[in-house]
C-alpha positions in Angstrom: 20.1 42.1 107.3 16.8 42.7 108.4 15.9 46.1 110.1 15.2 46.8 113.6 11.2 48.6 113.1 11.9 50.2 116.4 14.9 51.6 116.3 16.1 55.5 115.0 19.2 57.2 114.1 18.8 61.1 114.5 21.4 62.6 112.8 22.8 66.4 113.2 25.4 68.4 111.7 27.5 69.1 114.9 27.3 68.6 118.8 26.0 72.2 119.8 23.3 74.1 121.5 21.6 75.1 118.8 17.2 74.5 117.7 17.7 71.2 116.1 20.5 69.7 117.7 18.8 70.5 121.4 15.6 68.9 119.8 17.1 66.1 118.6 18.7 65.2 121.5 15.1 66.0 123.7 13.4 63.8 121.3 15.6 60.9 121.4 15.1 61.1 125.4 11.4 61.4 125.2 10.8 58.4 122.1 12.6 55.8 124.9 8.8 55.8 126.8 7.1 55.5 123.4 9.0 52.4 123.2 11.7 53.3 120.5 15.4 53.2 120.5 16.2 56.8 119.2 20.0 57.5 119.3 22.3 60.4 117.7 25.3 61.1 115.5 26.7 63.8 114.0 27.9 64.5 110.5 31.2 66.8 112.0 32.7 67.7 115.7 31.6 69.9 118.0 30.5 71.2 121.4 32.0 68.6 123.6 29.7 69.4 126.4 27.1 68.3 124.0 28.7 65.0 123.6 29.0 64.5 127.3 25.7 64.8 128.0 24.1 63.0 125.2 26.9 60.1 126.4 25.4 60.1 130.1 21.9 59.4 128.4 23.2 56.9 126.5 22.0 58.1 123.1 25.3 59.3 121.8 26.5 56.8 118.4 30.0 59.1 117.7 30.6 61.5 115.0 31.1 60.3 111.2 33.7 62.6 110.3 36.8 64.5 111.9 36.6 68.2 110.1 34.1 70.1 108.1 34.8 68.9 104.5 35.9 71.8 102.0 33.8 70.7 99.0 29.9 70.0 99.0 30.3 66.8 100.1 32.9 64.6 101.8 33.3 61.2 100.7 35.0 59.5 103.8 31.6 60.9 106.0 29.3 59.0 103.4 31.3 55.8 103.6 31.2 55.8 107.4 27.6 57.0 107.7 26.2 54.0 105.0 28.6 51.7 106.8 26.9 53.0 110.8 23.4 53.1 109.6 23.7 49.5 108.1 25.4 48.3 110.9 23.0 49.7 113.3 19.7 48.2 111.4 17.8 51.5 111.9 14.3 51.3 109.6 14.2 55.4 110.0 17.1 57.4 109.4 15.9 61.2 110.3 18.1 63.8 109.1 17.9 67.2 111.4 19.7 70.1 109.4 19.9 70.8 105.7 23.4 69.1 105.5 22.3 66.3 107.0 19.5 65.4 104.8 22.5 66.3 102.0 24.5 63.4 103.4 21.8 61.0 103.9 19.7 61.6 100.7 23.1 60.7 98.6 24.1 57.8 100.9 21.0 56.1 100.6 21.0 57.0 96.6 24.6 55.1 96.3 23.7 52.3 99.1 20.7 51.1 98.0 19.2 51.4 101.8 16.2 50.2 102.6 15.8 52.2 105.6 13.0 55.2 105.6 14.7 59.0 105.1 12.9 61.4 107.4 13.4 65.4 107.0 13.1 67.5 109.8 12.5 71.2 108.6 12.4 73.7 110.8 12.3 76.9 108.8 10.5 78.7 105.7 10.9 77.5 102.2 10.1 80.6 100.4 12.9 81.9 102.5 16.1 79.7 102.1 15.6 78.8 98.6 15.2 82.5 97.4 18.3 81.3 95.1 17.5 79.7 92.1 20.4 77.0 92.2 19.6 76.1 96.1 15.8 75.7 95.0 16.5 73.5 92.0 18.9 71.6 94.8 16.9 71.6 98.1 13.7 70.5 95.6 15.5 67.6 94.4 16.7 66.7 98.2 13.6 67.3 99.7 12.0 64.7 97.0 14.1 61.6 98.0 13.0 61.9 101.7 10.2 59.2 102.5 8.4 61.8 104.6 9.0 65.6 105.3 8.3 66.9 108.9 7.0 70.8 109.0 7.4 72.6 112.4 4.3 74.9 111.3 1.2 75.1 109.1 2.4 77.5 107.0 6.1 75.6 106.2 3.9 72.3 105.6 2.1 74.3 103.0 4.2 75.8 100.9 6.3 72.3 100.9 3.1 71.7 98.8 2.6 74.6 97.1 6.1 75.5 96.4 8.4 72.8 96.7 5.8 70.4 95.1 5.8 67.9 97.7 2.5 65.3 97.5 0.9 66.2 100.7 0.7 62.6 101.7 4.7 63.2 102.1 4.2 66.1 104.5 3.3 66.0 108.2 3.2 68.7 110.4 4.4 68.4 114.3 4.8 71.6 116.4 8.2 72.5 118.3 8.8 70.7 121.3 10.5 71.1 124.2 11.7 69.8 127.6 9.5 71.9 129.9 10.9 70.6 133.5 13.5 73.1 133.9 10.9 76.3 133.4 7.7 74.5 135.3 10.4 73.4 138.5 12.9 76.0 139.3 13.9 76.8 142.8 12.2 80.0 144.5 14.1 82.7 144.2 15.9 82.1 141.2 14.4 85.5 140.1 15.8 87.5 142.6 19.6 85.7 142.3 20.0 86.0 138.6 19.0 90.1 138.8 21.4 90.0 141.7 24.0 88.4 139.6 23.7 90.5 137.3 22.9 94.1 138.6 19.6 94.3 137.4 17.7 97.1 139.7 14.0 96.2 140.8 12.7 99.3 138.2 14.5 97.9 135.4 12.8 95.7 132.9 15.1 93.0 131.1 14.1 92.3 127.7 15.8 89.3 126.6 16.5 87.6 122.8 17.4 83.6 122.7 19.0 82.5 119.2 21.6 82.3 116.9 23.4 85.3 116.3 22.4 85.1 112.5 21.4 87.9 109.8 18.0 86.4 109.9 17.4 86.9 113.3 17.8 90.5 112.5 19.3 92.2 115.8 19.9 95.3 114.0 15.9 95.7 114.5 16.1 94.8 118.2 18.7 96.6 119.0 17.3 100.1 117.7 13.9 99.0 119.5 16.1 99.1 122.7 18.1 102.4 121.8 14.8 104.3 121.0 13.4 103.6 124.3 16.6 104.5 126.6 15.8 107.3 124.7 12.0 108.2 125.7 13.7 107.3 129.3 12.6 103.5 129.7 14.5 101.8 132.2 15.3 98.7 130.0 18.2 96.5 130.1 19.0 94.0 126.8 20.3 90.1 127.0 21.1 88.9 123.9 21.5 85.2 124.8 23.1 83.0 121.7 26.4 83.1 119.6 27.0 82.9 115.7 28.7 84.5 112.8 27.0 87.9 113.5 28.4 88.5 116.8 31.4 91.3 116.2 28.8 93.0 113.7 25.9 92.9 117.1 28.7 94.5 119.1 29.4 97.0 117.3 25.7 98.1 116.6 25.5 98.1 120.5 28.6 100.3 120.6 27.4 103.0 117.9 23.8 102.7 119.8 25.1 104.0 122.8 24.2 100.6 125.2 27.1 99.1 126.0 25.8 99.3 129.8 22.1 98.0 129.5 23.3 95.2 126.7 24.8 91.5 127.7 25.7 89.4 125.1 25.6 86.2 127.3 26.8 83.8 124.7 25.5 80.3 124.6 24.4 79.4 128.0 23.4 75.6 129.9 20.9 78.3 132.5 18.3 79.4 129.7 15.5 78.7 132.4 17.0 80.8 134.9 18.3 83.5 133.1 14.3 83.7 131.5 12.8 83.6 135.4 15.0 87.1 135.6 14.0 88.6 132.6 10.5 89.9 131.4 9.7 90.0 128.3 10.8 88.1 125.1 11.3 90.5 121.6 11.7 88.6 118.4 12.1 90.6 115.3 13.6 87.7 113.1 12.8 88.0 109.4 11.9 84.5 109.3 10.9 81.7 111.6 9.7 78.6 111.7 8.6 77.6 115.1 11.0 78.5 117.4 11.7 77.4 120.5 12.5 80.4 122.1 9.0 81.6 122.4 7.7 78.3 123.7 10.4 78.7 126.6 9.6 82.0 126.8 5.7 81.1 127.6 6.7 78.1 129.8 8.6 80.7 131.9 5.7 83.7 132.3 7.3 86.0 129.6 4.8 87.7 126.9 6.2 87.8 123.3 6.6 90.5 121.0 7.6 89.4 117.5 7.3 90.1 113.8 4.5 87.5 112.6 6.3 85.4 110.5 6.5 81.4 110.2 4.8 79.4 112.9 5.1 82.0 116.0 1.6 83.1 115.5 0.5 79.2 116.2 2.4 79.6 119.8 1.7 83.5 120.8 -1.7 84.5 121.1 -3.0 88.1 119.2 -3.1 90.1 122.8 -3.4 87.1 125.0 -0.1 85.6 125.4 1.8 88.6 123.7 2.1 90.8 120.8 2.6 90.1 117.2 2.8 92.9 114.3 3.5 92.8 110.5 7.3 91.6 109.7 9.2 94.7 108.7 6.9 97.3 110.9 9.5 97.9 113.2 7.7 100.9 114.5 4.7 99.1 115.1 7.4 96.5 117.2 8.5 99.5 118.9 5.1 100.3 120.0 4.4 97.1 120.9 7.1 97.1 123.1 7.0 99.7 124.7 3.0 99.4 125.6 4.8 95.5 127.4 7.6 97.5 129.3 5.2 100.1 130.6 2.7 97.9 131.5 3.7 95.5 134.3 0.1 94.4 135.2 -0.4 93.5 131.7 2.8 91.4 131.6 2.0 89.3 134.0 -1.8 88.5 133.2 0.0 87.6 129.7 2.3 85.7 130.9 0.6 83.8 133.2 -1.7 82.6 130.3 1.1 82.0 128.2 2.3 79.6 130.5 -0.9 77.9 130.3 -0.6 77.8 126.6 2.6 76.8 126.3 2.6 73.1 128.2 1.3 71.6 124.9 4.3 71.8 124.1 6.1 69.6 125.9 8.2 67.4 124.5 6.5 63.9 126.0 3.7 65.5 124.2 5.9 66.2 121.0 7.3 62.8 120.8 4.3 60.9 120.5 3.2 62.5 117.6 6.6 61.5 115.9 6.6 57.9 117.2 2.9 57.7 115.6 4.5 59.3 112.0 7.1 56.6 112.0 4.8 53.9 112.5 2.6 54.6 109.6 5.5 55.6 107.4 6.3 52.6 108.4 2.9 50.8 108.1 3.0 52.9 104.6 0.4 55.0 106.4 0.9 58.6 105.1 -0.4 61.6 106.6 -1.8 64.7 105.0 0.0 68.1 105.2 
């Protein structure tokens, strides 16, 4: 059966609003003008919302299994994956998640697929394989993809230099994302949400968008937040996300004394509004890659402060577009902080050129660098890392 060179199958590891399943979805959108068929499906069930809306674009191909397996691997999913993708006629197969380019590397191992396995990674590799088993496994997995997409510099590097990967195998695209909802909102979105929500006009909201995960490391932002309701900043904290860390986040905000300036929003469909309220994004996360927190944040007028780790330093700008400080310094991100919550003037000037910076991001802007990596993977073109 001969393969269809312009058509895609992203695959995810469940509907939800999470980094790579929101990018995969964005992407698939945007490739349609770059004149390729991009659609989804998912490897387990999920957010049904999800679903719904990636039905409406008509991008949504189903979900391969019906429950998360309890082994490594579930057999049934790899039978009705192989059987979907050949069906389908995709010539690139992109796996987004580390399950997913699990599934795919074994299906096309056993199948015999002529298809071309693309790996989105969006985080550190001298991070998640700290473990000597997972980097024996993940080095293996990351070898049987035909090309390995980086989010930053740095992660495209040390899939080099660490995971051995020929630099011909290695690309590296930025982050994307869909900028219309932060460059169009309605006037006066500002002023409704800090309504909504009680904020007074001499508090300053510092916000956090992610997954409620250790690596995000709320602990850190929390106590940034504690120390200065302490020096007698008027601050108020949105912690705006969900994950397996939320009961240990509460209670941190309960023993820190801020159960009336915190809000632990949950995952939320408003991230645009709830960021034209707020004014200032703080990111202490132990590692990164390029997140897409901080390229909404820009889009929307907010400075950064964050630990420099990953690809956030590619994004936020040394004292131009924010603040970035050694990862671990968490009094110097307390400083840092502080000298943004104080200093109103200063957070808009930054944030009005973050803005500026951040529209290069745009996911229209994104996708044509991916549609040009899948035509010389293709064309057995390779780029260089």
């Amino acid at each position: 059966m001969a393969l269809d060179n312009h058509r895609i199958l992203q695959v995810i590891q469940a509907p939800q609003r999470r980094g790579a399943e929101v990018f995969a979805l964005q992407l698939s959108t945007a490739l349609r003008d770059r004149a390729w068929r991009s659609t989804l499906a998912s490897l387990f069930p999920g957010d049904e919302h999800f679903v719904h809306a990636a039905e409406a674009a008509g991008l949504w191909d189903g979900t391969f299994g019906d429950r998360r397996p309890r082994g490594p691997l579930s057999w049934k999913i790899l039978r009705a994956m192989a059987g979907h993708i050949n069906a389908s006629r995709c010539s690139v197969v992109q796996a987004n998640g580390a399950a997913t380019l699990k599934y795919l590397a074994t299906a096309r191992r056993l199948g015999g697929g002529r298809w071309r396995l693309v790996y989105r990674t969006i985080g550190m590799p001298s991070y998640w394989r700290r473990d000597p088993f997972r980097r024996a496994t993940y080095r293996w997995l990351f070898h049987q993809a035909d090309l390995v997409i980086a989010v930053c510099r740095r992660a495209g590097t040390e899939l080099v230099e660490m995971v051995g990967l020929p630099a011909r195998q290695v690309a590296v695209i930025p982050n994307g994302v869909d900028a219309a909802p932060f460059l169009t909102r309605p006037a006066g979105v500002r002023a409704r949400v800090r309504a909504e929500t009680a904020i007074l006009p001499e508090e300053v909201v510092i916000v956090h968008v992610g997954s409620l995960t250790a690596e995000k490391n709320h602990a850190a932002l929390i106590r940034v937040a504690a120390a200065l309701r302490d020096r007698g900043a008027a601050v108020r904290l949105w912690i705006i996300g969900d994950g397996p860390e939320r009961a240990s986040i509460e209670r941190l905000v309960r023993d820190a004394g801020l159960g009336r300036q915190t809000w632990l929003a949950g995952v939320r469909s408003d991230i645009a509004d709830l960021l034209a309220a707020a004014d200032l994004l703080v990111l202490p996360s132990l590692t990164e890659g390029m997140p897409a927190a901080v390229i909404e944040a820009g889009l929307s007028r907010l400075p950064v402060v964050a630990y420099n780790v990953g690809g956030i330093d590619e994004v936020v700008r040394q004292d131009q577009t924010g603040v970035l400080v050694p990862s671990g310094d968490e009094q110097a991100l307390q400083a840092a902080t502080a000298g943004l919550v104080q200093d109103g003037g200063r957070r808009t000037a930054m944030g009005d050129a973050a803005r500026a910076a951040c529209v290069s991001y745009e996911i229209t802007r994104i996708a044509a660098q991916y549609a040009e990596a899948y035509t010389d993977l293709l064309n057995g073109r390779r780029p260089g890392a």
